[in-house]
C-alpha positions, 0 to 999 in steps of 0.5 A: 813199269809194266812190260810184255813181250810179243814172240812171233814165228819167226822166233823174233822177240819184241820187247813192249815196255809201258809206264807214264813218264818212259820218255824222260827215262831214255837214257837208263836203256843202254841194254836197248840203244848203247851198241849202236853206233848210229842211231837215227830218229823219224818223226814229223814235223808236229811231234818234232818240235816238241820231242826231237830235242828230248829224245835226241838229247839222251840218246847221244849219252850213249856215245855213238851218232844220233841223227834226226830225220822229219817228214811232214804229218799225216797220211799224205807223207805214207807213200813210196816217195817219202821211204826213198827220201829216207834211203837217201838220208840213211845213205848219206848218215853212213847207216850199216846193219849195225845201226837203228831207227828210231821211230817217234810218232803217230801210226804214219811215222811208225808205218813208214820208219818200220818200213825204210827199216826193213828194206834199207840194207835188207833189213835193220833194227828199229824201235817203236817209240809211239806218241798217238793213242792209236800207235800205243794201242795198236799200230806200234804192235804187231810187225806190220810196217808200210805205205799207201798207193794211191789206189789203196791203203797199206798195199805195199809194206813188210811184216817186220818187227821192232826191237822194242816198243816204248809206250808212255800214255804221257805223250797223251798230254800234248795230243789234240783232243780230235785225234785223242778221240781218233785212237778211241776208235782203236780202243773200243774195236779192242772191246768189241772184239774180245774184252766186254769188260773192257767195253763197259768200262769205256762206257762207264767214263763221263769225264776225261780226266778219269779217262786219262786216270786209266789211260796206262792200264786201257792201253796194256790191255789193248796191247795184250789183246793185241799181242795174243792175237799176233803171236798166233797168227803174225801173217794174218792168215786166220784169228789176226783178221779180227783186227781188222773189225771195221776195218775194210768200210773204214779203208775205203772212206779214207781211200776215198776221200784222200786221208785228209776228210777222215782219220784212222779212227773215225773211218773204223768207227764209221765201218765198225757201226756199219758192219754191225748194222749188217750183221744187225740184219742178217741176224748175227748180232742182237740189235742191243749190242748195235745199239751199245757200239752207238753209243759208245762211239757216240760218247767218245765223238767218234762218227758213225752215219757213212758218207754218201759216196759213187759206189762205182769209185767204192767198187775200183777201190774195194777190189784192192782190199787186202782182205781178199782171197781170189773172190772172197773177202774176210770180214770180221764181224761182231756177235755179241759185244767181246767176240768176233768172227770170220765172214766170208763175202764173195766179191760180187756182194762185197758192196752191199757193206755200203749199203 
């Protein structure tokens, strides 16, 4: 079992533990869950199915209550209704301070169970217990919890982290292909942004079989990037912004077209190639690193051509990115393969990105 830990400002530690087959091991954790006396698990209605049952299962040798709370799936479930809803199951559970959560799923339902945990009660335990690619490499990590407003993406939330993080790359095998492809995005922003070797290992794979093969090593290297860049800079006040690399293009497609035409990851794609055709033009990255990012995204399914969109829908959109401060927006740029850094927009040219 590989293991890191995240320690951030706040003095709070975050456990983040890494080996295939974890999820069957869950009841050998009773240094994690054993003094609870109740324990809530959120997960949707897809990974529900399959997992609830598991995990439930062996969470109850503990001795204490194990409840089970499901939502619906994907985006349109990140959103202020769906926390309250929560609350009131929490509510009716008899959940105190004393009790966790216990979050199994994608980025939504980690998004959203770190969320109710951090404000039900003014703040209880939670475990990240993450079943999509992107969740493990990214979203599980980082103390980042929160929901959608209909006129944005994350803008109401809370940095508050998880107890532990329990990553096994075998809930991989039960994952679509679509959305295997979709937490590639996240992958290679890990490369672009600090690893070239990890970006030219990506290129290197031709099947999947000897994707998957690495899958547990890929992931804690992610995560080790991850977990450096937050533990300098948790409130994302300096270096946290280079994982936002692709990220503000990325946020306004999903905006746009209601979560439901793009995912996580094929928005980021599509903004990652974008931004770096920009800083392709303005003479920040060589055109052989653009041409490379093409082709990875390309080899992985990822898409990379923006949308046709009404750049004044674009412009009511982008000035609610959180990236702002007053009139400049901070954009991570990539300037070879491996680094990133910083630009500064002022708003007024901001919508040049779409162009």
């Amino acid at each position: 079992m590989k293991k890191l830990t995240c320690s951030t400002e706040i003095k709070h530690e975050t456990e983040i533990y890494i080996e295939s087959g974890l999820k069957d091991h869950l009841f050998e954790m009773d240094h994690l869950f054993g003094s609870y006396r109740n324990l809530v698990v959120i997960t949707d209605k897809n990974v529900g199915k399959i997992y609830m049952g598991l995990v439930k299962k062996q969470l109850k040798s503990f001795g204490g209550n194990v409840y089970g709370i499901v939502i619906e799936p994907g985006e349109v479930s990140k959103n202020l209704a769906t926390v309250e809803n929560i609350y009131y199951n929490l509510s009716e559970y008899g959940v105190t301070r004393a009790d966790a959560i216990v979050a199994v799923g994608g980025g939504v339902v980690g998004d959203i169970a770190g969320f109710a945990a951090a404000t039900y009660l003014r703040g209880i335990d939670y475990f990240q217990v993450p079943t999509s690619l992107l969740a493990q490499v990214d979203s599980s990590v980082g103390d980042k919890t929160g929901v959608d407003l209909n006129v944005g993406k994350n803008l109401v939330g809370a940095f508050y982290p998880a107890r532990a993080v329990l990553v096994d790359p075998s809930f991989l095998g039960t994952l679509d292909d679509h959305f295997l492809m979709d937490g590639m995005g996240e992958v290679v922003k890990y490369g672009c942004i600090s690893s070239s070797k990890l970006f030219i290992r990506l290129m290197g794979y031709q099947y999947q079989e000897d994707l998957m093969e690495d899958m547990e090593d890929i992931i804690t290297k992610c995560l080790q990037i991850k977990r450096n860049v937050v533990e300098e800079d948790e409130r994302e006040s300096g270096i946290r912004r280079i994982l936002n690399f692709g990220h503000t293009i990325g946020h306004v497609i999903e905006t746009y077209f209601g979560y439901g035409t793009y995912t996580h990851g094929e928005a980021v794609a599509i903004g990652m190639y974008n931004i770096t055709r920009m800083s392709n033009r303005e003479g920040i990255t060589p055109a052989e690193d653009l041409n490379n990012l093409g082709v990875i995204l390309d080899t992985y399914g990822l898409p990379t051509e923006l949308p046709e969109m009404d750049m004044e829908k674009v412009k009511e959109i982008l000035k609610n990115d959180k990236k702002f401060e007053g009139d400049i927006l901070n954009v991570c740029v990539m300037p070879t393969i491996g680094s990133a850094e910083i630009v500064r927009v002022h708003k007024d040219k901001a919508i040049q990105l779409f162009m």
